[in-house]
C-alpha positions as CSV (number, residue, x, y, z in Angstrom):
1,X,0.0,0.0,0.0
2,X,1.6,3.2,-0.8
3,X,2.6,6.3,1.8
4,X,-0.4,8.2,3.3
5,X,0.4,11.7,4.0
6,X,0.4,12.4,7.8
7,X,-1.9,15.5,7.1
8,X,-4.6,13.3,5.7
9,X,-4.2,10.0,7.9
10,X,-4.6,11.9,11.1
11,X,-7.2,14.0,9.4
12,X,-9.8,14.4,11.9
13,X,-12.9,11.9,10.7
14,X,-15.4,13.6,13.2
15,X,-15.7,16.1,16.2
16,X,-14.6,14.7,19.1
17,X,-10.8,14.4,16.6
18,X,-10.9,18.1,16.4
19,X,-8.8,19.9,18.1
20,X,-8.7,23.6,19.1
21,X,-12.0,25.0,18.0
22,X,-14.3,24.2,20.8
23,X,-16.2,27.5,20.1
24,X,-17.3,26.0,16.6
25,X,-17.8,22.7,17.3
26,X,-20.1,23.2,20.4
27,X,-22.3,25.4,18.1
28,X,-22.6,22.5,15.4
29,X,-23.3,20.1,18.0
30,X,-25.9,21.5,19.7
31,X,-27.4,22.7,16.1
32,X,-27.5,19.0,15.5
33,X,-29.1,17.8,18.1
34,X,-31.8,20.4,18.6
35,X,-32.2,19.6,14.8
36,X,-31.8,23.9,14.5
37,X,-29.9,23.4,10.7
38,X,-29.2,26.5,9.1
39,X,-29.3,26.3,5.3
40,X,-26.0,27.8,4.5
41,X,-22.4,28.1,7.1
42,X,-19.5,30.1,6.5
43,X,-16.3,28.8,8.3
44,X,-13.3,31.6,8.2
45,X,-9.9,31.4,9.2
46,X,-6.1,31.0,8.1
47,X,-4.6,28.5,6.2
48,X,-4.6,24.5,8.1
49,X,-6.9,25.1,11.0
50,X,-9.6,23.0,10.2
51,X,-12.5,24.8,8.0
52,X,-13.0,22.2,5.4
53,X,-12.3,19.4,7.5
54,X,-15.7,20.2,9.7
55,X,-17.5,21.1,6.8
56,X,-17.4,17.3,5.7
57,X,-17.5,16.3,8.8
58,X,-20.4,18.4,9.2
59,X,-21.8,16.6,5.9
60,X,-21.3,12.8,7.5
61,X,-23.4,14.3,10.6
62,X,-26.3,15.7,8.3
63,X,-25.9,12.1,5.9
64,X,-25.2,9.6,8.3
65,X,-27.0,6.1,7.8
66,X,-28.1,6.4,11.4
67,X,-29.8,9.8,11.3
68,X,-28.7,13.5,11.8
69,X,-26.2,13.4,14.6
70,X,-23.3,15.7,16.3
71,X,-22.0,11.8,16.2
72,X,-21.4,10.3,13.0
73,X,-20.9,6.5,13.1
74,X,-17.9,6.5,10.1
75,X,-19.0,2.9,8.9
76,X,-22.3,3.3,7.0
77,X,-21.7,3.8,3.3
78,X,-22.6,7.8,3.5
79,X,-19.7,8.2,6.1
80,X,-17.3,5.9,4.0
81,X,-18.1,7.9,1.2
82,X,-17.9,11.1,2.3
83,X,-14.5,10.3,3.8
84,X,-12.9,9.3,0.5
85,X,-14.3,11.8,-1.8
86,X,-16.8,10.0,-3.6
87,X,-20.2,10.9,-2.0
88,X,-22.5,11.9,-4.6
89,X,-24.6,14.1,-3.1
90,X,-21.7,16.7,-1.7
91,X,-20.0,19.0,-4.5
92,X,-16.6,20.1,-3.6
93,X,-16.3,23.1,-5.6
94,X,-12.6,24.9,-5.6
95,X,-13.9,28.5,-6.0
96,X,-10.4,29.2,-6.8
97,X,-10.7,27.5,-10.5
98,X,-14.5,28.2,-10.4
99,X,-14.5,31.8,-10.7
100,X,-16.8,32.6,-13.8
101,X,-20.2,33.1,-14.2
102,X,-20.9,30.1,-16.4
103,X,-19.3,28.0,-13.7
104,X,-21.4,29.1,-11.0
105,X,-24.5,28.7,-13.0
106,X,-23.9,25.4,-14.1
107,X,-23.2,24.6,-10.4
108,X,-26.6,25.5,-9.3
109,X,-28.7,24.0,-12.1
110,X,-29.4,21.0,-10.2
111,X,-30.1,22.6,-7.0
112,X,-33.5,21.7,-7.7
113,X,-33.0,18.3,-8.2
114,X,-33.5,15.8,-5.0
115,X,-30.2,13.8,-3.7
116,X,-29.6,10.9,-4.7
117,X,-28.7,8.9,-1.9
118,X,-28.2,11.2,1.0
119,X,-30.5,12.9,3.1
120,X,-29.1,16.3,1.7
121,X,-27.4,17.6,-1.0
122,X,-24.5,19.9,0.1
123,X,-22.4,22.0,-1.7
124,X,-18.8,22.8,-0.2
125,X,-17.3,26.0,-1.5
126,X,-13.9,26.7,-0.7
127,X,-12.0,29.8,-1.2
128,X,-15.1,30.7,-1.6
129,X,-14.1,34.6,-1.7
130,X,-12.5,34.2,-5.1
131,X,-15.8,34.2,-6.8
132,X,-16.3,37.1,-9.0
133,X,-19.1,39.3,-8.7
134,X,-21.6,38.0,-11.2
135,X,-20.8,34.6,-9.9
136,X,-22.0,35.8,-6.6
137,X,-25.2,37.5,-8.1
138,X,-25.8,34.1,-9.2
139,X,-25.1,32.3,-6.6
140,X,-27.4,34.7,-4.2
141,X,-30.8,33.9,-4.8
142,X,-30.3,30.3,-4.1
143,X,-28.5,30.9,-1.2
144,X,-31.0,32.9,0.4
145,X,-34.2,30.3,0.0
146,X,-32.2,27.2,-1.4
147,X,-34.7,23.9,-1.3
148,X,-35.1,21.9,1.8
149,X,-32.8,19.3,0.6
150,X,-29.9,21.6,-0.1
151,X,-27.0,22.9,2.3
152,X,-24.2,24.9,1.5
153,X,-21.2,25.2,3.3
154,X,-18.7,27.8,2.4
155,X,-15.3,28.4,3.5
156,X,-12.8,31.1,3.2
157,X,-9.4,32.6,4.2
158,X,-10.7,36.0,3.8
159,X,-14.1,37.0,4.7
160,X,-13.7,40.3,3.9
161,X,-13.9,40.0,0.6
162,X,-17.1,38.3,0.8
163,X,-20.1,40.8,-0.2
164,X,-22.2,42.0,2.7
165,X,-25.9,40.2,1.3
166,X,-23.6,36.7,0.8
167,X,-22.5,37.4,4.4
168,X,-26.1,38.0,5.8
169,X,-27.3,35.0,4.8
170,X,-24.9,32.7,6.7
171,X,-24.3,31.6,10.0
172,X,-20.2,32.7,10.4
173,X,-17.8,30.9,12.5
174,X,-14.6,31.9,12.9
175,X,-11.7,29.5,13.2
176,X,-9.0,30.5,15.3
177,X,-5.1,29.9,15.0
178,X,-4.1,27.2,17.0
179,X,-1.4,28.2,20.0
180,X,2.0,26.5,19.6
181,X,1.4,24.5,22.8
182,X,-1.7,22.9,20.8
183,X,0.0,21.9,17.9
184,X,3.4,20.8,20.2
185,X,0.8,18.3,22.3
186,X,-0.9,16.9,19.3
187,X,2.6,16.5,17.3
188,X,3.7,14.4,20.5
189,X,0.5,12.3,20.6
190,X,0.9,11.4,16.7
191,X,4.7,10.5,17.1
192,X,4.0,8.5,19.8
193,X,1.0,6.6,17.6
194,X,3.5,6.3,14.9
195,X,6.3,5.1,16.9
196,X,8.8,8.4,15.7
197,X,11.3,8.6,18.4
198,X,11.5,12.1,19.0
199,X,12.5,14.8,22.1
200,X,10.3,18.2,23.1
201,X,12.9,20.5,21.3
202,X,12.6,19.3,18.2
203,X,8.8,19.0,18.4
204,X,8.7,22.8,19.8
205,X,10.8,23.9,16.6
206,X,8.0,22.2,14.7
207,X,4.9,23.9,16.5
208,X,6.7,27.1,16.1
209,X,7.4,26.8,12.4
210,X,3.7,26.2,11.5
211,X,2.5,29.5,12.5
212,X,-0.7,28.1,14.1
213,X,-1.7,25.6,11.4
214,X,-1.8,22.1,12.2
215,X,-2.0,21.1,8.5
216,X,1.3,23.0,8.1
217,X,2.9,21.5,11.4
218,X,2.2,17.9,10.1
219,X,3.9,18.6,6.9
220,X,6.8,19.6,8.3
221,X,7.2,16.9,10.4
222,X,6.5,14.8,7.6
223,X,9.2,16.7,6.0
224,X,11.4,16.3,9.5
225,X,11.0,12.4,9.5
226,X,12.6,12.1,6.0
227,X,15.5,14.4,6.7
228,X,16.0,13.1,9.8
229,X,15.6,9.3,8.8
230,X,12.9,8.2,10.9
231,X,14.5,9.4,14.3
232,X,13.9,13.5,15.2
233,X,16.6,15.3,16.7
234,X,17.0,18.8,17.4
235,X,20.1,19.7,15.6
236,X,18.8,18.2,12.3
237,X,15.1,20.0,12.6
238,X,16.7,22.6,13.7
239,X,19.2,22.3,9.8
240,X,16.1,21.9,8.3
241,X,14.1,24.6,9.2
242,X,16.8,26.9,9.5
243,X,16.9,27.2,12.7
244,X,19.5,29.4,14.6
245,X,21.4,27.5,17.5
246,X,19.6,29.0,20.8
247,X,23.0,29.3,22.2
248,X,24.0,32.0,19.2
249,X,21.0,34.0,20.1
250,X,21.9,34.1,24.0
251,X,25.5,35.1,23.3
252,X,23.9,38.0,21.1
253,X,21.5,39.2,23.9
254,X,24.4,39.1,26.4
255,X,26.4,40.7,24.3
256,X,23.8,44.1,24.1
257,X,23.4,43.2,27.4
258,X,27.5,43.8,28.0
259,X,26.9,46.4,25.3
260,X,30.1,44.7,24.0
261,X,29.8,45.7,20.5
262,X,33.0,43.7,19.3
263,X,31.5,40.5,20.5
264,X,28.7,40.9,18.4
265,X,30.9,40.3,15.1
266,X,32.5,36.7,16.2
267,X,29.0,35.2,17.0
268,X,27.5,36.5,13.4
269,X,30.3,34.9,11.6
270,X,29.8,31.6,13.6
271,X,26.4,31.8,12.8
272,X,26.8,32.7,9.2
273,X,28.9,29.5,8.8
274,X,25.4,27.6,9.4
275,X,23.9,29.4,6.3
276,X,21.0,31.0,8.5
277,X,18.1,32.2,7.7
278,X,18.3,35.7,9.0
279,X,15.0,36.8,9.3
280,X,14.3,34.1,11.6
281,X,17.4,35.0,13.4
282,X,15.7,38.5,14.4
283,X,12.6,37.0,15.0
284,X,14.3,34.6,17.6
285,X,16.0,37.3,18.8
286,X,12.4,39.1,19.6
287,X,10.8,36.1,20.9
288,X,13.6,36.0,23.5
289,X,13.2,39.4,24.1
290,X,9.6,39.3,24.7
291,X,10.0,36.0,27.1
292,X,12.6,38.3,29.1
293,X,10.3,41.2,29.3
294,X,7.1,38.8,30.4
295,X,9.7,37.5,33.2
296,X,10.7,40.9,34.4
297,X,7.1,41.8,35.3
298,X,5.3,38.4,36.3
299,X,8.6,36.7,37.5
300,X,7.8,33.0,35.2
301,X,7.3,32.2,31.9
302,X,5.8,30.1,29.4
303,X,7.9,26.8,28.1
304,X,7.4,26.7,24.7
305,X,11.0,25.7,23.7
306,X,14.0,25.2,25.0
307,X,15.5,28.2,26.6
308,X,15.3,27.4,30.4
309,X,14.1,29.9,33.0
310,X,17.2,30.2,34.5
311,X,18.7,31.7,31.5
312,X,15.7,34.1,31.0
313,X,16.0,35.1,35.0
314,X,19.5,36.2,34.4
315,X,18.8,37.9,31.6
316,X,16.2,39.8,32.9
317,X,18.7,40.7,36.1
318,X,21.3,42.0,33.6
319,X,19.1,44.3,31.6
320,X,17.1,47.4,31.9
321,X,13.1,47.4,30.9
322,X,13.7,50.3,29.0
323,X,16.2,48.4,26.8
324,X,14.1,45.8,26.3
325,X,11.8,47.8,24.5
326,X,14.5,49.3,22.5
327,X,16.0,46.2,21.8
328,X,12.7,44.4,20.8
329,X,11.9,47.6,18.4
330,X,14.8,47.9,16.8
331,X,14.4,44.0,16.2
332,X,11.1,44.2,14.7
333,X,12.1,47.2,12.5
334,X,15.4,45.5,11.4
335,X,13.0,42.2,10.2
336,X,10.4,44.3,8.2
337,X,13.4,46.1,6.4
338,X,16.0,43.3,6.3
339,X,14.8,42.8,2.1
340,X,16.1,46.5,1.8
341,X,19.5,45.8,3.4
342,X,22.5,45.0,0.9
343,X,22.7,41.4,2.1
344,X,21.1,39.7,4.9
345,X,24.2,39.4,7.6
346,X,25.2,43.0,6.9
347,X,21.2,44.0,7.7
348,X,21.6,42.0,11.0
349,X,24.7,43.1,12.2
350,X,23.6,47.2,11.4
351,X,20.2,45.9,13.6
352,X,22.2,44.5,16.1
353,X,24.6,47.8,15.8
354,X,21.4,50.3,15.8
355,X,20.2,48.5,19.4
356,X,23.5,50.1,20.9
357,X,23.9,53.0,19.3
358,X,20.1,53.8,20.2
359,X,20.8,52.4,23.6
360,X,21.0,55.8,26.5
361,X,25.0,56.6,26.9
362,X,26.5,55.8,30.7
363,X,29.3,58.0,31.9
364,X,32.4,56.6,32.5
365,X,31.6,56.8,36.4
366,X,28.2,55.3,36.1
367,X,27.4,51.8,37.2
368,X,24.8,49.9,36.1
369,X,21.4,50.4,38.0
370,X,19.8,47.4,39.7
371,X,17.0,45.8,38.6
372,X,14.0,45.9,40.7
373,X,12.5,42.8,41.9
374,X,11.0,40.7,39.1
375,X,7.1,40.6,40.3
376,X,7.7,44.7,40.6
377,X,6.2,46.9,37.7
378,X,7.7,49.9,38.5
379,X,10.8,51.5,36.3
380,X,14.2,51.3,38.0
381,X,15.3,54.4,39.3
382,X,17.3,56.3,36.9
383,X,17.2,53.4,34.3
384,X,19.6,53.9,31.0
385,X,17.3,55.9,29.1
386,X,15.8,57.8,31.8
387,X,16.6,61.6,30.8
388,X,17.3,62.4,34.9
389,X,15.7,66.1,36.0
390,X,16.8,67.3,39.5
391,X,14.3,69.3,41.2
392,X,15.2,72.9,41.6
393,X,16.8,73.6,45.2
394,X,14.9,75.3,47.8
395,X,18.4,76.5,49.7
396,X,19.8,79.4,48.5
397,X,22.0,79.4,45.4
398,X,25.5,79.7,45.5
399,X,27.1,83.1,43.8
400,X,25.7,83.9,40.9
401,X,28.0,84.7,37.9
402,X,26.5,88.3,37.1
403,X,27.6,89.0,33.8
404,X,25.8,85.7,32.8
405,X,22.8,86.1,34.5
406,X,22.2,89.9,33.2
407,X,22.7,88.7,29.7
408,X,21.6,85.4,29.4
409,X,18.7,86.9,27.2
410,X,21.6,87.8,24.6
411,X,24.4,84.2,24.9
412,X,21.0,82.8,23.6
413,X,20.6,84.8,20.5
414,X,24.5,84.3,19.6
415,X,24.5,80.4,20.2
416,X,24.2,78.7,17.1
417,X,21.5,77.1,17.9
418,X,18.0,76.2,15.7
419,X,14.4,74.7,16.3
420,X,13.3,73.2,19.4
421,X,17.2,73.4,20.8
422,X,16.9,77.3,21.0
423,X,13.0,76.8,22.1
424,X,14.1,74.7,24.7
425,X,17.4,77.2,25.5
426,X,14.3,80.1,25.7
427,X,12.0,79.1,27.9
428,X,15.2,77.9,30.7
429,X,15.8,80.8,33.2
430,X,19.5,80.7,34.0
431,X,20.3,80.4,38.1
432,X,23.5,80.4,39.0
433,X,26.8,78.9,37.5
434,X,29.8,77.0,40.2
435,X,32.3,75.7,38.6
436,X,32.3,74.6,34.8
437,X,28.6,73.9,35.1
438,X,26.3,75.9,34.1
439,X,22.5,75.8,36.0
440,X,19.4,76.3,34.2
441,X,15.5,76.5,35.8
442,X,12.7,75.4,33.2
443,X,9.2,75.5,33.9
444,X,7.1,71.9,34.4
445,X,4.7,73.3,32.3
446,X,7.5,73.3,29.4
447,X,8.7,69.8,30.4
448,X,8.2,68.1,27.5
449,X,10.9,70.1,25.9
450,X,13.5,68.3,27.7
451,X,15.4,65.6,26.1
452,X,19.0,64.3,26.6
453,X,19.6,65.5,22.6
454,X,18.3,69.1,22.9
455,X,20.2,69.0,26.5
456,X,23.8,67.9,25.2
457,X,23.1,70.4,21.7
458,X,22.9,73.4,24.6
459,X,25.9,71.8,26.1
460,X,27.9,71.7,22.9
461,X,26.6,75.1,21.8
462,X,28.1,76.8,25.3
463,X,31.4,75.0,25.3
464,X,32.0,76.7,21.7
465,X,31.2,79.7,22.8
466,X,33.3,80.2,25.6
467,X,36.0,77.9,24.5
468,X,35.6,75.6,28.1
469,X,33.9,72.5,28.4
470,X,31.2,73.2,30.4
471,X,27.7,71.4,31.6
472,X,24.6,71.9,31.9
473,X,22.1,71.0,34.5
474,X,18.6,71.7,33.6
475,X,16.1,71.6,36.7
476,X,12.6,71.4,37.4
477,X,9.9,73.3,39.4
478,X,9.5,71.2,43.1
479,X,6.1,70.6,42.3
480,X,3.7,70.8,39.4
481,X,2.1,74.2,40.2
482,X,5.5,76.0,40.5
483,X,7.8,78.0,38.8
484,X,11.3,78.4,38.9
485,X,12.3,82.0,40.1
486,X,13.9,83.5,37.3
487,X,12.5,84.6,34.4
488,X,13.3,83.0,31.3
489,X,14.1,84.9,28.2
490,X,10.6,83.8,26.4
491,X,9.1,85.1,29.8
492,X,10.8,88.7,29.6
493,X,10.0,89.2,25.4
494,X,6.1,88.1,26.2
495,X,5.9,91.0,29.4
496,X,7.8,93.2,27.1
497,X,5.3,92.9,24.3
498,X,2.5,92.8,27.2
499,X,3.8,95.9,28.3
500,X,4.2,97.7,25.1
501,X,1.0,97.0,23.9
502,X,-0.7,98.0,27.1
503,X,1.2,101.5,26.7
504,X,0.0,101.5,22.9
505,X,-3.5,100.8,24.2
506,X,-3.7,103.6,27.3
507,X,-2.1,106.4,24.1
508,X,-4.9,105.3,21.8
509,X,-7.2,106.3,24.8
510,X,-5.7,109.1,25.8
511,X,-5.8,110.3,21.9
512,X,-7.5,114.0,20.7
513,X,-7.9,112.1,17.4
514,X,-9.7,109.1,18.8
515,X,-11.8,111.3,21.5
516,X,-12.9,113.5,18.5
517,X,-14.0,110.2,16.5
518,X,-15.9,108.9,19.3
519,X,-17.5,112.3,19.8
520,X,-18.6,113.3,16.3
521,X,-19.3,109.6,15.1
522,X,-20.1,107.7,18.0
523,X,-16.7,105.5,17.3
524,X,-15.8,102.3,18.6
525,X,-12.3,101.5,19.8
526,X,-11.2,97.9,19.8
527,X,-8.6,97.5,21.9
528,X,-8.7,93.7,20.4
529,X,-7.4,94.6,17.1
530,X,-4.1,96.6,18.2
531,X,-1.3,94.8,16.9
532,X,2.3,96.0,17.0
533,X,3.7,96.7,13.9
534,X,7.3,97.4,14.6
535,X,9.2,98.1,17.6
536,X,12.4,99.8,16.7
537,X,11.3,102.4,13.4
538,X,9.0,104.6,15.3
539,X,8.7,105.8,19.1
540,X,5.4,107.1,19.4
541,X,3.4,104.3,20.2
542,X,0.8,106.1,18.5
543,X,2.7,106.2,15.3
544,X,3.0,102.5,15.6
545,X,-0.2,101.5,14.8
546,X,-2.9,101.1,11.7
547,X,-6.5,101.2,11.0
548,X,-7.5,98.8,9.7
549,X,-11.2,98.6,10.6
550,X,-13.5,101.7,9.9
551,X,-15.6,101.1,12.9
552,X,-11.7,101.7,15.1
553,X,-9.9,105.2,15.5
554,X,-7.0,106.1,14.0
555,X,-4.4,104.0,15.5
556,X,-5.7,100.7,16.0
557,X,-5.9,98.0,13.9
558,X,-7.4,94.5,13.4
């Protein structure tokens, strides 16, 4: 007898075989023995999860020999029959090839015709989306009052393509992907039916690889007994599917985690020795990355392969949360643009490059913070990353430097500085300055300005200036209502401007022009619409001014 695939031998023959979609298959099973049949079913979901495989078994309940049941007894003739294809009352249609008119039309020309053995006559339609749209005018009438005797059951990757009247008439279930700890448990139960010696890696590598399709998990280990000749083992599942080494990917985490960029370049040449697939070299590298960042907060994680807890614990003592996230970003963006890189190891190793380059900079007498205890949820305390704001000092300053403080206003407007770095410069109020470090106050209310770039640009743009090396420390108001003391230079130009235009405002009243206007006219002035116009070409703050608006004396504007 020739080779039966493992995807059809251990294709489920009824519903108790069926694994992962309770949700469905207690619908169907109470629909069946309430005898509640709906005339048409849609069954959605990705590739390999089951959708045609309860649609016929579905079929075998509504034909059985023995009567409609959630039970089908898989001897009588219907049952037989329906399992190997050649039931004559259920049309398989591939919508795929099917997609004309003419087809669908010639489909439903004997709807109206009785079965001929069965109790009903069912039509399966798969892919069923790839209909066209006359083909689904066609088909619509008859799905919407089809004869008693008729069933259809359609099934589809992607339901959205489906037209909203097709989808009214149907009851929809929607298959879910199984989980890898599904397909890993029902990969050992089949192994151990066909007497495959095998071990838990190698059947995790499996689960993994089929992306939540059984179907596609059952292939591949079809694929796995022949490469490995009959016995599985992790290192040649792990050749076959590509499959970095786990211990490559730990020595590349603890290498960001040293941020030891050297050491990065040995391990990629040992792995590029293995002929890798480098996309899935990323993407272990984020699923470690996630399992580290689940342990930090919950202290445990799952087991779905091979990399023990201990290893995850220490890695989640060694590194921060907040490089975690970069690291798992950076990994993510590096696999969505690895196609663009010039070749495959050369996109990796920039990834893995970018995650420390990205990663916050630690002075040279900086030691790395402690981790907080895994169940906690809270950020360490000044984490790498953490842009560090001290609060402004209640106790009295030390002595001031004056010249800097009386023209702070003006150092701004000859630093060569641009954007939000001289925003940020603008609304700081300078306090005091001991030593080669130079205090600032800023505002909580312009917070958000503060970051370690626009920081280090002030930095860089003082230090030229004055030809020192200097620092700046930027501090905060003590609590969210304050301010800090000093006035900042955006502070002094908006009194200024406040003030000036008040002045402009009390000369306007004070005018003989505008009294006479109001006097022989009834004129309105709107103090509203006074603008200033320039500050430096004119000194009468009467002269300033413009009307603009008929209603407004001479002198204001709008």
């Amino acid at each position: 007898m020739s080779y039966l695939a493992l995807a059809r031998k251990w294709r489920p023959k009824n519903f108790r075989e069926t694994v992962g979609q309770e949700h469905v298959l207690r619908a169907l099973t109470n629909a069946l023995e309430t005898q509640r049949l709906h005339h048409a079913y849609l069954f959605t979901g990705t590739r390999g999860v089951g959708k045609t495989t309860i649609a016929r078994v579905l079929a075998k309940s509504l034909n059985c020999e023995t009567g409609i049941t959630a039970e089908p007894c898989g001897v009588c003739s219907a049952c037989r029959e329906i399992d190997e294809g050649r039931f004559v009352d259920l049309i398989e249609v591939d919508a795929a090839s099917k997609t004309k008119v003419d087809d669908t039309r010639e489909l439903l020309d004997n709807v109206q015709y009785s079965p001929a053995r069965g109790r009903f006559k069912i039509y399966l339609i798969d892919e069923v989306h790839m209909l066209s749209k006359s083909s689904f005018n066609a088909l619509l009438k008859t799905l919407e009052e089809p004869p008693p005797h008729v069933k259809f059951l359609l099934a589809t990757t992607d339901p959205q393509k489906l037209p909203a009247t097709v989808l009214s008439r149907c009851l929809q279930f929607n298959l879910k992907r199984l989980t890898t700890g599904l397909i890993r448990d029902r990969l050992e139960h089949i192994c151990g039916a066909e007497q495959i010696p095998t071990d838990a890696a190698s059947l995790s590598m499996l689960a993994r690889a089929a992306d939540g399709s059984l179907r596609d998990a059952l292939s591949l280990l079809d694929q796995a007994v022949a490469y490995c000749g009959g016995e599985l083992q992790q290192d040649a599942v792990a050749s076959m599917l590509g499959t970095i080494d786990t211990a490559h990917v730990s020595a590349l985490l603890g290498s960001l985690a040293d941020g030891d960029a050297p050491a990065l370049m040995p391990t990629i040449a040992s792995i590029d020795e293995q002929v890798p697939d480098y996309a899935r070299l990323l993407d272990d590298l984020a699923r470690l990355l996630q399992r580290v960042a689940v342990y930090q907060v919950v202290g445990a994680t799952d087991s779905d392969d091979e990399l023990a807890d201990t290893e995850i614990a220490g890695f989640a003592e060694r590194i921060a949360a907040s490089d975690l996230q970069l690291f798992y970003q950076i990994a993510l963006i590096g696999r969505r643009d690895l196609d663009l890189a010039p070749d495959p190891k050369s996109g990796v190793e920039m990834t893995l490059l970018r995650m420390l380059a990205f990663q916050p900079h630690r002075g040279a007498d900086e030691s790395r913070p402690d981790i907080p205890a895994r169940n906690s949820r809270s950020r360490p305390a000044d984490a790498p990353g953490q842009l560090k704001a001290v609060e402004t000092p209640k106790t009295a300053a030390p002595q001031d430097d004056p010249q800097m403080l009386e023209d702070w206003g003006r150092v701004i407007s000859e630093l060569p500085l641009s954007g939000a770095n001289k925003l940020l410069a603008a609304n700081c109020a300078y306090l005091h300055r001991k030593g080669d470090t130079v205090y600032l106050g800023l505002d909580r209310r312009s917070e958000s300005l503060l970051t370690r770039s626009r920081q280090q640009a002030i930095v860089d743009a003082l230090t030229d200036k004055f030809g020192k090396r200097l620092r700046v420390e930027i501090s905060l108001a003590t609590s969210a209502g304050d301010t800090v003391a000093a006035e900042t230079p955006m502070q002094a130009e908006a009194r200024r401007s406040d003030e000036k235009l008040e002045a402009a405002r009390e000369s306007l009243e004070s005018d003989p022009n505008v009294k006479a206007l109001r006097d022989m006219f009834g004129a309105e002035l709107n103090p509203d619409s006074i603008e200033l116009i320039d500050d430096t070409s004119v000194s009468n703050p009467v002269d300033r001014k413009r009307v603009d608006n008929p209603r407004s004396a001479p002198g204001s504007s709008t």
